[in-house]
Biotite code that builds the C-alpha atoms (Angstrom):
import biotite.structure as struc

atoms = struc.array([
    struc.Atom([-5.983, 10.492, -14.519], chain_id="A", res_id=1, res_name="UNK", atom_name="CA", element="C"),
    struc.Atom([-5.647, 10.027, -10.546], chain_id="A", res_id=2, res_name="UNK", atom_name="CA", element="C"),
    struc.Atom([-2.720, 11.007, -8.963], chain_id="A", res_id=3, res_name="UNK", atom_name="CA", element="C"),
    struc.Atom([-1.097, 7.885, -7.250], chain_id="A", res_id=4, res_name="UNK", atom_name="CA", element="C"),
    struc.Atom([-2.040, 9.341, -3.851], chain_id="A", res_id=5, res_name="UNK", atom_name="CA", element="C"),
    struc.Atom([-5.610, 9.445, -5.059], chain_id="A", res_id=6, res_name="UNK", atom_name="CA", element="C"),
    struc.Atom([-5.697, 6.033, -6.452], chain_id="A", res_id=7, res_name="UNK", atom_name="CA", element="C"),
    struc.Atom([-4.021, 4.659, -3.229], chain_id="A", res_id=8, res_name="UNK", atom_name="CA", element="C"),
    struc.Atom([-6.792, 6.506, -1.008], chain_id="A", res_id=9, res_name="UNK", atom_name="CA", element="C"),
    struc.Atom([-9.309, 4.806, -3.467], chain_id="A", res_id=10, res_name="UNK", atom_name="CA", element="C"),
    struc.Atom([-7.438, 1.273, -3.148], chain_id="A", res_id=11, res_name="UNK", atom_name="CA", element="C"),
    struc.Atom([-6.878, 1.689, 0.956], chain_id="A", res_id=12, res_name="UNK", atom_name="CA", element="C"),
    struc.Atom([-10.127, 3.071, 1.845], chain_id="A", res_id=13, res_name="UNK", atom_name="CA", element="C"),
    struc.Atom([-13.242, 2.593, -0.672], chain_id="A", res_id=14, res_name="UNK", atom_name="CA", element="C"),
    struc.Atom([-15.718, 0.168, 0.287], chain_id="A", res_id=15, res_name="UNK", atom_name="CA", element="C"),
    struc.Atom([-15.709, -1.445, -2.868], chain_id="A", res_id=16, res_name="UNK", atom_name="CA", element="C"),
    struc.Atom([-11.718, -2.312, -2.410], chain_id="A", res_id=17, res_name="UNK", atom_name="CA", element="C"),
    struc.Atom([-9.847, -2.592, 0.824], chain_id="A", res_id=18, res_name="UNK", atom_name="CA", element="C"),
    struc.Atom([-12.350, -0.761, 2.788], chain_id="A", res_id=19, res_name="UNK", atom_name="CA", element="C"),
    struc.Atom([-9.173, -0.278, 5.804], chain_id="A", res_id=20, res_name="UNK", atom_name="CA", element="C"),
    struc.Atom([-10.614, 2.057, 8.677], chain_id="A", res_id=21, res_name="UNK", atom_name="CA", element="C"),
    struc.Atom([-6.892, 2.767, 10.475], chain_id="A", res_id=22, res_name="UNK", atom_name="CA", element="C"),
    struc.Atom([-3.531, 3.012, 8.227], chain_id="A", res_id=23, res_name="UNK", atom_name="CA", element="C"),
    struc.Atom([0.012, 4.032, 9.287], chain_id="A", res_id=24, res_name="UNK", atom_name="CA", element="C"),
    struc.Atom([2.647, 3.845, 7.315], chain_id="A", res_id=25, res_name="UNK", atom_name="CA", element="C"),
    struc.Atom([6.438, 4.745, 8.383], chain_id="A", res_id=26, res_name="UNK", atom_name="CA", element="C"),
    struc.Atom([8.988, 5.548, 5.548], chain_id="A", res_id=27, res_name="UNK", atom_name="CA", element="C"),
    struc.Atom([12.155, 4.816, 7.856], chain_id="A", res_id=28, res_name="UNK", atom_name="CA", element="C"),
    struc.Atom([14.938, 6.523, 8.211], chain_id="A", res_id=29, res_name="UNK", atom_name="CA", element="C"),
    struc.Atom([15.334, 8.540, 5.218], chain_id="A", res_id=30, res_name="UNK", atom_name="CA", element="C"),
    struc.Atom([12.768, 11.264, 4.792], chain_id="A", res_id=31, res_name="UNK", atom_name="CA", element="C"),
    struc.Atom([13.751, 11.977, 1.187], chain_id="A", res_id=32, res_name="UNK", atom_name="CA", element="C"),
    struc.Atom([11.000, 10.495, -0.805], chain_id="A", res_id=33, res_name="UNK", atom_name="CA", element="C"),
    struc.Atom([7.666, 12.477, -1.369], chain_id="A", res_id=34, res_name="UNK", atom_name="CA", element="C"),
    struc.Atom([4.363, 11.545, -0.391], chain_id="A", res_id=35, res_name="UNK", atom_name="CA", element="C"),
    struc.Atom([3.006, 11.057, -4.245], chain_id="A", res_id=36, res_name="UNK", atom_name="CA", element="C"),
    struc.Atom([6.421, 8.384, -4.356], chain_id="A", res_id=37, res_name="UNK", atom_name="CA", element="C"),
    struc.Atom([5.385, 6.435, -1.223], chain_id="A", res_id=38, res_name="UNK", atom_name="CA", element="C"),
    struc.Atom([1.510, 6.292, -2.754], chain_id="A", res_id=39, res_name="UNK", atom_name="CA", element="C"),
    struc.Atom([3.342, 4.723, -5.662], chain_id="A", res_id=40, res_name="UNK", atom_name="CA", element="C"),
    struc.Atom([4.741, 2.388, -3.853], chain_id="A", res_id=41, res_name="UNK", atom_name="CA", element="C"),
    struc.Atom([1.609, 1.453, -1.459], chain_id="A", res_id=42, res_name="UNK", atom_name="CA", element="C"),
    struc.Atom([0.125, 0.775, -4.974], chain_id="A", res_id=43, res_name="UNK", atom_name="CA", element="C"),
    struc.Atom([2.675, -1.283, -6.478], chain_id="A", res_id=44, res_name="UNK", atom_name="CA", element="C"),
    struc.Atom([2.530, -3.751, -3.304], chain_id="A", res_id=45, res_name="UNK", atom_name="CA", element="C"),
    struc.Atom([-1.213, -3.472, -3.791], chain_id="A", res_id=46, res_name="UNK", atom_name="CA", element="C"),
    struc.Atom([-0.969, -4.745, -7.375], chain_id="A", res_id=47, res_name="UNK", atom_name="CA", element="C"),
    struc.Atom([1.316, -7.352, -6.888], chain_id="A", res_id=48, res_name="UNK", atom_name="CA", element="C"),
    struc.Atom([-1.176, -8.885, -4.431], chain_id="A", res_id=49, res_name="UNK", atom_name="CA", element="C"),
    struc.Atom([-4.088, -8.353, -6.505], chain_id="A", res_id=50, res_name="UNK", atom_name="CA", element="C"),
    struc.Atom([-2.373, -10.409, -9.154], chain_id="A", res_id=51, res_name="UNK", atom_name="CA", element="C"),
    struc.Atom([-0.944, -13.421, -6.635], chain_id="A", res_id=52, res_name="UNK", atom_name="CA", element="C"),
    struc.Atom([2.597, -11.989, -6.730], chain_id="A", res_id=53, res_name="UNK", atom_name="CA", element="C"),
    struc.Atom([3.379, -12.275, -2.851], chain_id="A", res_id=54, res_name="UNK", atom_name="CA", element="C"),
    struc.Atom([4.806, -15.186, -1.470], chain_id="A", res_id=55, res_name="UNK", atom_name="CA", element="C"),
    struc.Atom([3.658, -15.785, 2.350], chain_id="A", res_id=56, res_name="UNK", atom_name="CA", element="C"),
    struc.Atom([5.915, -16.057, 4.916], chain_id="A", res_id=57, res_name="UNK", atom_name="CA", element="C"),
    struc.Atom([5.785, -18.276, 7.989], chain_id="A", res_id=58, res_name="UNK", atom_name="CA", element="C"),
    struc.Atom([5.748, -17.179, 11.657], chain_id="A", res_id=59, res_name="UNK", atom_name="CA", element="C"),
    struc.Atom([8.045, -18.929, 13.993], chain_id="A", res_id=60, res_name="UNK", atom_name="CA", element="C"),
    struc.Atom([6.570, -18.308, 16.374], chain_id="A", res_id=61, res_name="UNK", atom_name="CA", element="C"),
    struc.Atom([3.694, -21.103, 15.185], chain_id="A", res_id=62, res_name="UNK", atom_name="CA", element="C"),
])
């Protein structure tokens, strides 16, 4: 079974998925949370797209 940094590599980077070329991601203030939790996380908000759970948000600026 993948580790969830290795299935977030997969999901972020394959060709066959996202296929992103440039990712950074900032965990905020707190530094307390490992790299293998913030993978988990990046895949969670992956998944929820995937299955239409997102609601978008307007700009104001339109």
């Amino acid at each position: 079974m993948d580790t969830q940094i290795e299935l977030a590599k997969h999901r972020l980077f394959a060709v066959d998925e996202l296929n992103a070329a440039d990712i950074k991601l900032f965990p905020g203030s707190t530094r307390d949370s490992t790299p293998e939790q913030i993978a988990e996380q990046v895949n969670k908000a992956i998944a929820q797209i995937m299955n239409g759970e997102y609601e978008l948000l307007s700009d104001d600026n339109d």
